[in-house]
C-alpha positions in Angstrom: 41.5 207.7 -200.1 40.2 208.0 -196.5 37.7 205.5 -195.5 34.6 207.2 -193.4 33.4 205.1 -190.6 30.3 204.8 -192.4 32.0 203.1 -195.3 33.9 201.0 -192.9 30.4 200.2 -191.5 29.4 198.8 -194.6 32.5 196.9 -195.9 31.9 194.8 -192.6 28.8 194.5 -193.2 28.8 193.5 -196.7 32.1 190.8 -195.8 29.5 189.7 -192.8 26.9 188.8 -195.2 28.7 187.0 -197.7 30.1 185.1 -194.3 26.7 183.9 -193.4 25.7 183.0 -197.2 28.6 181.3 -197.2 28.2 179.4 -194.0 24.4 179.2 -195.2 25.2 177.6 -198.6 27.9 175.1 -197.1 25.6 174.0 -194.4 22.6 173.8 -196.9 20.0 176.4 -197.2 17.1 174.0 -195.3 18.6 176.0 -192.7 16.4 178.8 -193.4 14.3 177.6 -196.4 12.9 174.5 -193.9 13.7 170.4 -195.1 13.4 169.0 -197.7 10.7 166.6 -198.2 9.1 164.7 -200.9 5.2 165.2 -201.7 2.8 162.5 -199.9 1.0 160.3 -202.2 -2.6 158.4 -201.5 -1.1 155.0 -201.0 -3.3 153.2 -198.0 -1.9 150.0 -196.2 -4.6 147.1 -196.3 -5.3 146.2 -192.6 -4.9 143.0 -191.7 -4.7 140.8 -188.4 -1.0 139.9 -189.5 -0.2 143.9 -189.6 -2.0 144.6 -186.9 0.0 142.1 -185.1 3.3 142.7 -186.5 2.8 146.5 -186.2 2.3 146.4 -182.3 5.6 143.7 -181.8 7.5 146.5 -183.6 6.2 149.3 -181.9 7.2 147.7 -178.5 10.3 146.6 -179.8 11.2 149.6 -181.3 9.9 151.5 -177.9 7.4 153.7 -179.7 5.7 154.5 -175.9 8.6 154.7 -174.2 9.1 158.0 -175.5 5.9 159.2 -176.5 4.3 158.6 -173.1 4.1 160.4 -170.2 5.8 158.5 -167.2 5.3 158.8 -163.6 9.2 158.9 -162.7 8.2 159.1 -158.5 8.9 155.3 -158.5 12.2 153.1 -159.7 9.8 151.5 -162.8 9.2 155.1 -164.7 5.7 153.5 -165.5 3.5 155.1 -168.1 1.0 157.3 -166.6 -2.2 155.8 -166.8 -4.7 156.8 -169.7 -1.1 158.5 -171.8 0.1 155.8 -174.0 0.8 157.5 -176.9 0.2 161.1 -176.0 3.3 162.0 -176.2 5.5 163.4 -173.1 7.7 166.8 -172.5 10.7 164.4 -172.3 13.6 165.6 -169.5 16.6 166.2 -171.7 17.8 169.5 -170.9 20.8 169.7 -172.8 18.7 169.9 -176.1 16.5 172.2 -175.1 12.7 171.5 -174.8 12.2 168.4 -176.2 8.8 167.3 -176.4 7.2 164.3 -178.6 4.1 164.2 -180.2 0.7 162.9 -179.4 0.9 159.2 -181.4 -3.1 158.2 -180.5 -5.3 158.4 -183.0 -7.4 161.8 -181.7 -7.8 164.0 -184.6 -7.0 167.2 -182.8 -4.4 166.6 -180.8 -3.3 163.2 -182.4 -2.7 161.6 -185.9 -5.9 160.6 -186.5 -6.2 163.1 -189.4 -2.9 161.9 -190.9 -2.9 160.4 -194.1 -1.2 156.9 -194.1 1.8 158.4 -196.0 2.5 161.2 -194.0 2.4 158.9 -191.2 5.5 156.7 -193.1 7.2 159.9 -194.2 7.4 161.3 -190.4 8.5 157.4 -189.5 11.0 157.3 -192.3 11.9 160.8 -193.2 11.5 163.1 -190.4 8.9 165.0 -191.7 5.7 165.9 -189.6 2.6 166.7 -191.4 2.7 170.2 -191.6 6.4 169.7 -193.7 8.3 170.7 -190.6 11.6 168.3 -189.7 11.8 165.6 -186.3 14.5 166.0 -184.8 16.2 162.3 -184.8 15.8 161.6 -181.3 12.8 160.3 -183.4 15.2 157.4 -185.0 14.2 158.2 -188.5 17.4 157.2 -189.9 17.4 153.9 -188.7 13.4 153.4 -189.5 14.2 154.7 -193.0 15.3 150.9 -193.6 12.3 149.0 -192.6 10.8 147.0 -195.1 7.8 147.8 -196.8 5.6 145.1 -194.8 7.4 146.0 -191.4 6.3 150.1 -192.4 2.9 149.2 -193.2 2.4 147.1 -190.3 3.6 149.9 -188.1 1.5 152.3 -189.5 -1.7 149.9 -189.1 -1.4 149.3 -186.1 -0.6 153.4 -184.9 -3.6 154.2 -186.7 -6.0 152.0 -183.7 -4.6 153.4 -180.4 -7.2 154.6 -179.0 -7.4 158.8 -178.8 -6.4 161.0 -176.2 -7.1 164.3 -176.2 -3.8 165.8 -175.4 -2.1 168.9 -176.6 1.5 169.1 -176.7 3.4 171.9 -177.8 6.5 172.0 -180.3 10.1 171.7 -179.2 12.1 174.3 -178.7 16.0 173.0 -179.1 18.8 175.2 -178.7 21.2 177.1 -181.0 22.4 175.6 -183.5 20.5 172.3 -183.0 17.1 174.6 -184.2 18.8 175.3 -187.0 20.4 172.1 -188.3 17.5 170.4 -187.7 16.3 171.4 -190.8 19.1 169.8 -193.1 18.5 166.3 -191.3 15.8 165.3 -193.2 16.4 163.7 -196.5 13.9 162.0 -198.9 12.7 158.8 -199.6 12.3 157.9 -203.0 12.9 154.1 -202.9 11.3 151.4 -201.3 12.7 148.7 -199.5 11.4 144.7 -200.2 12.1 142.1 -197.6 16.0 141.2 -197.3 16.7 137.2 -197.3 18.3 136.6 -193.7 19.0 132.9 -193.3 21.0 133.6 -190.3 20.4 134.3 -186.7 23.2 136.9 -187.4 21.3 138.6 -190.2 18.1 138.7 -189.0 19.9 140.0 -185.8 21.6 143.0 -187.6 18.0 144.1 -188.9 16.4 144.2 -185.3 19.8 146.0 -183.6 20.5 148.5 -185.8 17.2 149.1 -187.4 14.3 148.3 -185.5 15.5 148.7 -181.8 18.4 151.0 -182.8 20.9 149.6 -179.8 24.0 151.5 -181.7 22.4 155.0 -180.9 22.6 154.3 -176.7 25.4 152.1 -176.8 28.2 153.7 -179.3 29.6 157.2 -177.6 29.4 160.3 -180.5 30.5 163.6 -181.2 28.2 165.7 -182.3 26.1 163.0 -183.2 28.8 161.0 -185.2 29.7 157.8 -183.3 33.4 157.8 -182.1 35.7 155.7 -184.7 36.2 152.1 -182.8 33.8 152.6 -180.2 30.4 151.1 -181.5 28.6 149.0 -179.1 31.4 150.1 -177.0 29.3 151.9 -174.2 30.1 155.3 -172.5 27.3 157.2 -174.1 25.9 159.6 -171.0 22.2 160.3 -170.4 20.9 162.1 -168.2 18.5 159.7 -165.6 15.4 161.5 -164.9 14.1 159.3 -162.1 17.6 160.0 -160.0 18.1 163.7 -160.1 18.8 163.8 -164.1 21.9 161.7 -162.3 24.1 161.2 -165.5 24.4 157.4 -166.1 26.2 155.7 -169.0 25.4 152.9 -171.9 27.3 150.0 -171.2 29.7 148.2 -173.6 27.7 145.3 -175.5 30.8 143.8 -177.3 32.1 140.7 -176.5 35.2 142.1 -174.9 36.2 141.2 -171.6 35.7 144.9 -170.7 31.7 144.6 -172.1 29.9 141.1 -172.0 32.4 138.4 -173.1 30.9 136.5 -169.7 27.5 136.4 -170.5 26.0 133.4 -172.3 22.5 133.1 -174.2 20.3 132.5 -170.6 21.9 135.4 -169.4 21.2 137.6 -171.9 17.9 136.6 -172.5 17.1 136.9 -168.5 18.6 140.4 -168.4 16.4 142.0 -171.0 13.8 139.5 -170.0 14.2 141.0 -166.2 15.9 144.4 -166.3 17.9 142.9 -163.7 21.9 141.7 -164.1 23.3 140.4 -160.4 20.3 141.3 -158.7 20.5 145.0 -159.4 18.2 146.8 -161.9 19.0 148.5 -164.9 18.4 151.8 -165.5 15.1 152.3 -167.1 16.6 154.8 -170.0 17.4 151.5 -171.1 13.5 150.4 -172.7 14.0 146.8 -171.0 10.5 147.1 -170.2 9.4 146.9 -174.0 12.3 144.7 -175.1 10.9 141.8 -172.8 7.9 141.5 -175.4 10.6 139.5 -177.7 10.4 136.6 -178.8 13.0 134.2 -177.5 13.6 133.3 -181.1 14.4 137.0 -181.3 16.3 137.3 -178.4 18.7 134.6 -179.6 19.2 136.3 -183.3 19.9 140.0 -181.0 22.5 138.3 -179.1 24.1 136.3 -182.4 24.7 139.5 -184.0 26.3 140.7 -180.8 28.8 138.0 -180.5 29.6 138.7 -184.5 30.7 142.7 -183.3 34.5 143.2 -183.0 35.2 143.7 -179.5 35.8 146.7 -178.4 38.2 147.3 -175.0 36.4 150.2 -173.0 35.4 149.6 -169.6 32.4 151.2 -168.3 30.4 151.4 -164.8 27.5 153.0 -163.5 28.1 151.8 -159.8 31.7 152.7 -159.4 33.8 156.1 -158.7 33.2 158.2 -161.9 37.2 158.7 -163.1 38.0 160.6 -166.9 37.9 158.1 -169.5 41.1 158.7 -171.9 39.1 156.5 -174.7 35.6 158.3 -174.9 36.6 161.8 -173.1 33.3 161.2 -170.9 33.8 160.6 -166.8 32.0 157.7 -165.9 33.3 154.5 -163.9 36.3 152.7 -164.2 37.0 155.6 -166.5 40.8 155.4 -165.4 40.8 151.7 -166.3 41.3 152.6 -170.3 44.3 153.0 -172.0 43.6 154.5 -175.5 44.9 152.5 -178.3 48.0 153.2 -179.6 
């Protein structure tokens, strides 16, 4: 039987569609369908002073306005623009597309301040923004998903008194496939999470690293998005400095290798974030050191204890020498051509 070019036509296009449903279906069909999300409920969080207080230490800590503020970047310090705390900023990260956070204050145009409190802990926790659409996790949803209860509450108590600011900001716009696969980030909540015992300065550490300040998602080099096996903490991950050019800098290594920060001690660490400074020269203000100095010391102490408790990782990284390709992480950044990748 001779095959027409129309019937051609359509067996590729029929073999083309079952493709993509395929691809759709193995992917997950939030692609096109939008997240999944759970319902919001009524629950309200009693405010108190202790919430109130707790929920602005977390939201420094956790550098809620370091990303949804507008900063003057004219000036080494990147401050916050004066009357935009919380208004959210059209952040400079190109290579996403245009990525743009939302206005935090509690206006009730432009703001949350018609957000119910649990739609307010299901964008924190679950990626989901009031209208059901999906945060991209820039917005460190995964890593807020295990606050506890009283730590979510406070946080929302507190978000709900900034004072408004009338400021529109408009959606982000990321680039293919990365405004697709947003959509199957986001994954529900259904459990809660009570207060872990941590009798340790090592435990209650690990809870302010990896969940509240998030240090793994700077510091540990990825591939899209999954961090590289043997290499968390381990530094290398690029950025892209706005206040230099969009100059691409890199996380350093915060293991207690002698390639990351096997010579500092408990002062130094604590002066550092206390500072921004190490050896007189200032960090790089992607690094939040601005809102990390509002620890406690007690705090400070438990951050580096769970440090020292890492495995070391051997991967040398520098911002202030000749940038060299790095065998171990694949990026080219300083000392670079110091690695050797393990065997």
């Amino acid at each position: 039987m001779r095959l027409t070019k129309g019937r051609v036509f359509l067996g590729m296009a029929g073999l083309i569609v079952v493709l993509i449903i395929g691809a759709i279906s193995a992917v997950g069909w939030q692609i096109v369908l939008g997240p999944t999300a759970r319902a919001t409920t009524d629950r309200q969080f009693e405010v108190t002073e202790a919430r109130m207080a707790r929920g602005e230490y977390l939201a420094n800590v956790a550098a809620c306005f370091h990303c949804h503020s507008e900063h003057d970047l004219s000036t080494p310090e990147y401050p916050v623009v004066p009357g935009r705390r919380g208004a959210g900023w059209d952040m400079p990260i190109p290579e996403l597309g245009k990525v743009v956070s939302r206005n935090i204050t509690s206006d009730p145009e432009t703001g949350i301040g018609l957000w119910t409190d649990d739609e307010i802990a299901r964008a924190i926790q679950e990626g989901i923004s009031r209208d059901g659409s999906a945060l991209f996790p820039i917005m460190p949803y995964f890593n807020f998903r295990n606050l506890t209860d009283e730590d979510l509450a406070s946080l929302v108590v507190y978000l709900r008194t900034l004072p408004p600011v009338k400021q529109v900001r408009a959606r982000s716009e990321f680039i293919f496939p990365l405004n697709l696969l947003v959509n199957v980030m986001p994954q529900p909540l259904e459990s809660s999470h009570a207060p872990v015992v941590r009798t340790t300065p090592e435990a209650r550490g690990e809870y302010l690293v990896r969940t509240v300040a998030g240090c793994q998602d700077c510091h540990s080099p990825a591939i899209d998005g999954e961090p590289m096996e043997g290499l968390e903490f381990g530094g290398g991950a690029k950025f892209s400095d706005p206040g230099q050019d969009m100059a691409p800098v890199h996380s350093h290594n915060i293991t207690m290798d002698p390639s990351g920060i096997a010579h500092y001690d408990e002062a130094l660490f604590i002066e550092v974030l206390k500072t921004g400074h190490i050896g007189g020269r200032m960090l790089t203000h992607i690094m939040p050191f601005e809102n990390f100095k509002n620890l406690t010391e007690d705090d400070m102490r438990d951050i580096f204890a769970y440090l020292k408790s890492l495995p070391p990782v051997k991967h040398r990284v520098s911002n202030t020498d000749p940038k060299t390709l790095c065998v171990v992480c694949g990026e080219t950044h300083g000392l670079g051509d110091k690695n050797v990748k393990a065997q």
